[in-house]
N, C-alpha and C positions, 0 to 999 in steps of 0.2 A: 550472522554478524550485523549488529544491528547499523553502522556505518554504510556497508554496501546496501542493506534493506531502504535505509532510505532514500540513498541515490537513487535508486529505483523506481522508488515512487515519484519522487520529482521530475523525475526524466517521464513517466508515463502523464501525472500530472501536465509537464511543458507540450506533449506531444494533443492531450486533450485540447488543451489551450487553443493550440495552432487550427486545429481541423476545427474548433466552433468560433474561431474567428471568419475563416473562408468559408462559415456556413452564414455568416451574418452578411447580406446585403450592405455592397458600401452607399452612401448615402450621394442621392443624383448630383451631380456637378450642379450646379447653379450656371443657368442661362446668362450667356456675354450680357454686358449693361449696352445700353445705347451707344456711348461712346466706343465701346469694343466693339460691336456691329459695324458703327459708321467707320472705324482704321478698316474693317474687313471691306468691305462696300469699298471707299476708296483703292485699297490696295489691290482687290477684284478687276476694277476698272482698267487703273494705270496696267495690267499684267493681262489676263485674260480678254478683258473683251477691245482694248488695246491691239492685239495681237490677232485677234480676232477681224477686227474692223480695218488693217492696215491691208490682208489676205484681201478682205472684198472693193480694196480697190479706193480707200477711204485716206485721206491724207493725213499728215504727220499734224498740220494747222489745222486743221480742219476736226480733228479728235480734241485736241487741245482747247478748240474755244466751245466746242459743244458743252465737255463735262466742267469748264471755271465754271467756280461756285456750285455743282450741282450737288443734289442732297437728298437725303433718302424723305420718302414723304410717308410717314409714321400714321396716316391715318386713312391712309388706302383699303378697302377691304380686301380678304383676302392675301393676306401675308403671311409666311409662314417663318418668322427672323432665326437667325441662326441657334442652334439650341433648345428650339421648341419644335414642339410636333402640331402636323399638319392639323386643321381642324376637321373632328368627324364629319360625317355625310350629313346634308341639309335635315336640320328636322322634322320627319316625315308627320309627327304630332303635330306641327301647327292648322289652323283652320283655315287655310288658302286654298282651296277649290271651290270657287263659287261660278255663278253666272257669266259668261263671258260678259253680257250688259254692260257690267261695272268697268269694263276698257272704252268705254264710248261715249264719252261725257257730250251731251248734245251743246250744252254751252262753249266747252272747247272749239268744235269740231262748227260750231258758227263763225267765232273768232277769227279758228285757221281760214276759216270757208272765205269771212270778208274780207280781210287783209289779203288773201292769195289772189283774190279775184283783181283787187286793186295792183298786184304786185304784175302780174301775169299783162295787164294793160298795160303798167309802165316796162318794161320788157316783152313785149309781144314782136320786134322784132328778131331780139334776140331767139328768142321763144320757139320763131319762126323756121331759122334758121339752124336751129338745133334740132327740130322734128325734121326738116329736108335731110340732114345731116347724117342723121342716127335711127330717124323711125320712133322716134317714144314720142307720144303724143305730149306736148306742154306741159296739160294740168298736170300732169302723172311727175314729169320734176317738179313742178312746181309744187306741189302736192308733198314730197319726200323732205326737199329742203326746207318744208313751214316746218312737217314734220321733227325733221333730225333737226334741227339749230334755230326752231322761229324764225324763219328767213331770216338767216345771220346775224339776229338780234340776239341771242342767248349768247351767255358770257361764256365763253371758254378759262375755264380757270386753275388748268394748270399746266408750266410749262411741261413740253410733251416727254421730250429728253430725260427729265426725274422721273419723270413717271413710269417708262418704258423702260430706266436703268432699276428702280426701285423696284418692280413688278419681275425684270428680268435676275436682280437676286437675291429676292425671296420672297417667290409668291406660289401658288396653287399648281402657278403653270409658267416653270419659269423658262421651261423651253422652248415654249412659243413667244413668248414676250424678249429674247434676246433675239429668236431671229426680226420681230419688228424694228427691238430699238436698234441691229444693224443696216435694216431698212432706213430706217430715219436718219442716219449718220448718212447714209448715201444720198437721201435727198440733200443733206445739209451740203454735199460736197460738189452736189449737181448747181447749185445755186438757188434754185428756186423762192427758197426762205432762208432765214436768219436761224439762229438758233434761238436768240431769243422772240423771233414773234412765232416758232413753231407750237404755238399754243394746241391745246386741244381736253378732252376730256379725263375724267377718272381714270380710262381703261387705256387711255393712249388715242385714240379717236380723235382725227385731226380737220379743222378746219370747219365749214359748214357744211357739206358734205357728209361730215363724220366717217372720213376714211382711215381704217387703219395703216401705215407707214405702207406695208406692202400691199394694198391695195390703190394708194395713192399712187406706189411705183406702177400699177397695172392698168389704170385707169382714168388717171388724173388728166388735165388736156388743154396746153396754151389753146384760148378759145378768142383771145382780145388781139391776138398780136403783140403780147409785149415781149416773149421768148421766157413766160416762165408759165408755169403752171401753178396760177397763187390762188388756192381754193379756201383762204384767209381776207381774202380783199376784193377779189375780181366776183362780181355776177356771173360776167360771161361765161369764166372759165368752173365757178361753180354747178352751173346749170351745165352747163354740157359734161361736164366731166361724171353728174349724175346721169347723164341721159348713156353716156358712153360705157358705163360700168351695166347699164340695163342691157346695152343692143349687144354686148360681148355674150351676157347671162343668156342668153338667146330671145328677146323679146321680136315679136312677129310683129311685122311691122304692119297697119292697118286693123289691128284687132282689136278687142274691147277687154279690161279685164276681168268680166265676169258681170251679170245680172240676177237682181232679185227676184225668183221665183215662189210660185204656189206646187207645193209636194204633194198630190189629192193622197187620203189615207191609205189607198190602195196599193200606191207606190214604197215598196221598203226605200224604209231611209238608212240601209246596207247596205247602198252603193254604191258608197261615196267613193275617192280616192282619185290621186289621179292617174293608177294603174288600172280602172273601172272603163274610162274613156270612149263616149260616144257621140255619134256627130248629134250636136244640138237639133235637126230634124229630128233624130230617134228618140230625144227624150222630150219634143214636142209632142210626138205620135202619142207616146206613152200617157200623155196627159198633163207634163208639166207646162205650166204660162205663166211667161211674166207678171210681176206685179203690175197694178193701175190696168191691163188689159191692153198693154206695151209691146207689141210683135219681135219678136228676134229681129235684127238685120238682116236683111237677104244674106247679105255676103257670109254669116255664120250660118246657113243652115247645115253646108255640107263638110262645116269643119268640128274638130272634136271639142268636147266641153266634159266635166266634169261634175259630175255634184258636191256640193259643199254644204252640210248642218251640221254648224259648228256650237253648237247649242242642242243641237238632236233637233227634235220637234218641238223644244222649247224655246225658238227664238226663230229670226229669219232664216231663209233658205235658198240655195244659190245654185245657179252652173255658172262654174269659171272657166277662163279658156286658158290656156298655157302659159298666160302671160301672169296668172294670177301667182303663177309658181316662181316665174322669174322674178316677182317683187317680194316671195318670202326668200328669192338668193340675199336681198339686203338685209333683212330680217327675218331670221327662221322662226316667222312665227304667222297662223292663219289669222289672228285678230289684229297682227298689224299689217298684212296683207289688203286685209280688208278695209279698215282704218285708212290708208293710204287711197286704195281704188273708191270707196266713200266719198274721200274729202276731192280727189281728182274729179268726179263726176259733182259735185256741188261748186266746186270752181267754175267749171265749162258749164254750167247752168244746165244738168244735163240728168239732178239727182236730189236727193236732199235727204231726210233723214229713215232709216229702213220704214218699209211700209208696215211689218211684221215689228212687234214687242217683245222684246228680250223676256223670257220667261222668271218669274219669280222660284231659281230653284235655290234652294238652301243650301251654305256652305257644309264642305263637308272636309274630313280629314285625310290631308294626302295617302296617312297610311290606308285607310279605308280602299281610297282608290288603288291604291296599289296591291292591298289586297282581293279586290278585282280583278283586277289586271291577271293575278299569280293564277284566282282563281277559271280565270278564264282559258289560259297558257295551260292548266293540267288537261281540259279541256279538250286541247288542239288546237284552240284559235290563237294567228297571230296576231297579239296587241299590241308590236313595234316595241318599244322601250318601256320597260314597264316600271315607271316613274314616278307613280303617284298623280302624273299628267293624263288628261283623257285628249290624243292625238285620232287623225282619220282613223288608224288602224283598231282601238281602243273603242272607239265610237260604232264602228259598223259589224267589230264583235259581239260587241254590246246589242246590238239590233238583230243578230243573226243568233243568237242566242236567246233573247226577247223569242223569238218566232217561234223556236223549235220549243221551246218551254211553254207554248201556248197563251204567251205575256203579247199585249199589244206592244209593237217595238216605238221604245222611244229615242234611242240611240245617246243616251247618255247616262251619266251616274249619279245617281240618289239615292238618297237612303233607304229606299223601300223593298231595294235591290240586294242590300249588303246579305241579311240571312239567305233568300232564296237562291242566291248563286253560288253559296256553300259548298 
């Protein structure tokens, strides 16, 4: 019947249809616009962290004048705004591994040196009163705050509350940055600051200082008498509140943070770390001496130190003492570790610029490094996080592998390394 015949095919035909429509991909939603972000963002606020912030003890006035007027600040790095996807991993292709040298700009680091030294005079009692206090010797604040905020000259420029709501929804890491900006709502409810002078940094970093919200709840320290902790306006209570956030990290009080030494070639430079740790006598016996021909301090011989070639053998060379570690708690990082215990000892007239020459090594590509690193890790050896970064652990693989390969160890990475460690 030709009638039923081609009901039939129609209906197979309609059925065709269906199944290669739900085989075609529907096409991606298109990403909110700004203004659909910004009702999200607000309507986030008023609800979520609202509700959030009243739990931690944060008032009804008190939430209300923080977020008038606030706004998402659209040119933050680092955001991930609602409808798009995060961004991949850093690219491991760029040509960013070179000399440590290039962090040590000698003209900088005169600048900080003169200004701190004059600053350090006009505040020497303060200064004074903060080392009896706390144990961190002067320069060493003095030293972090030229550092972090040009002794309080550098602009802070942007208020903190945007920044810390904006990062808290939607950024890389937005669940760290909501618990700061409930942090900051609690300073603002403590009194301390305004909301509009809670100024601070890109990443939320408040004050000269550069504490973040809940480090400032940790640390921070009416130092003037005036019952607030204003690390925005007060010296006093800046400088201590750095000295305060060190002697918590565990800094020794009477110690030095580390001196420039000579590594005779004999000595592997694989033994760094400061899980290696031996009383600076042991690694005088060994043959290490200061530079200029500088004695240890008595009082360090029979405490531990550390070695540091943070360069390998291409640049200077150090034993640091415990304290070198408490000042990468401010900064997890060994060149501004050193950066900082530098400029502190050219303050106190006690230093000036390394006696050893940052070696001329050529940059190389983080993946390079990183495939090092991998290479190294099939190995056995551990290279800590393998990064593309060359850290202690990275550095004295490197060296410990150098040896057994019959390579003079240099304790860092170059290219003349990349085939042989294949």
């Amino acid at each position: 019947m030709p009638g039923r015949a081609e009901g039939g095919i129609r209906a197979r035909l309609a059925t065709c249809c269906l199944i290669l429509s739900l085989l075609i991909p529907l096409p991606a939603l298109a990403a909110p616009s700004k203004s659909e972000v910004e009702a999200q963002f607000r309507s986030w606020i008023a609800k979520d962290v609202t509700q959030e912030a009243r739990q931690a003890g944060v008032s009804a006035p008190t939430i209300e004048n923080a977020f008038s007027g606030v706004k998402l600040y659209w040119d933050l790095p680092d955001l991930v705004p609602p409808g798009t996807t995060p961004p991949k991993e850093r690219d491991q292709s760029q040509a960013e591994f070179a000399s440590p040298g290039a962090y040590f700009s000698e003209q900088r680091l005169q600048g900080l040196a003169a200004t701190g030294r004059s600053l350090y005079a006009t505040h020497a009692a303060t200064l004074r009163k903060v080392e009896q206090t706390y144990g961190v010797p002067g320069a060493i604040v003095v030293a972090i705050w030229g550092r972090e905020s040009g002794y309080g000259r550098a602009k802070l420029p942007y208020p903190a509350i945007g920044v810390l709501a904006t990062k808290a929804f939607m950024s890389t890491r937005k669940e760290m940055f909501r618990t700061e900006l409930i942090d900051a709502l609690r300073i603002l409810e403590h009194g301390d600051v305004t909301a509009e002078n809670m100024m601070g940094s890109w990443a939320g970093a408040l004050g000269q200082p550069q504490f973040m919200p809940s480090s400032y709840a940790r640390y921070a320290v009416d130092f003037d008498g005036d019952g607030r902790a204003d690390i925005w306006n007060s010296v006093p209570d800046t400088l201590a509140s750095i000295a305060h956030y060190l002697a918590l990290k565990g800094w020794q009080r009477g110690r030095d943070w580390g001196f420039e030494v000579n590594i005779p070639a004999k000595i592997s430079c694989a033994q760094e770390g400061p899980d290696l740790a031996k009383p600076i006598s042991a690694w005088a016996a060994m043959g290490i001496t200061r530079v200029a021909a500088k004695p240890f301090p008595s009082g360090e011989a029979k405490l531990d130190g550390m070695m540091l070639v943070p360069a390998g053998r291409h640049g200077p060379e150090f034993l640091v003492t415990p304290n070198f570690y408490v000042l990468k708690e401010y900064n997890n990082s060994d060149l501004y570790a050193l950066f900082i215990g530098n400029l502190a000892d050219r303050i106190s007239h006690n230093g000036g610029a390394f006696e050893a020459p940052w070696g001329a090594v050529g940059k190389m590509l983080r993946s390079d490094v990183l495939s090092m690193q991998q290479s190294l890790q099939a190995k056995g050896y551990d290279v800590g996080r393998a990064d593309g970064l060359a850290g202690f652990k990275t550095r004295r693989s490197l060296g410990d592998w150098q040896a057994k390969a019959g390579l003079s160890p240099t304790c860092f990475p170059d290219e003349s390394l990349k085939a042989k460690l294949r």
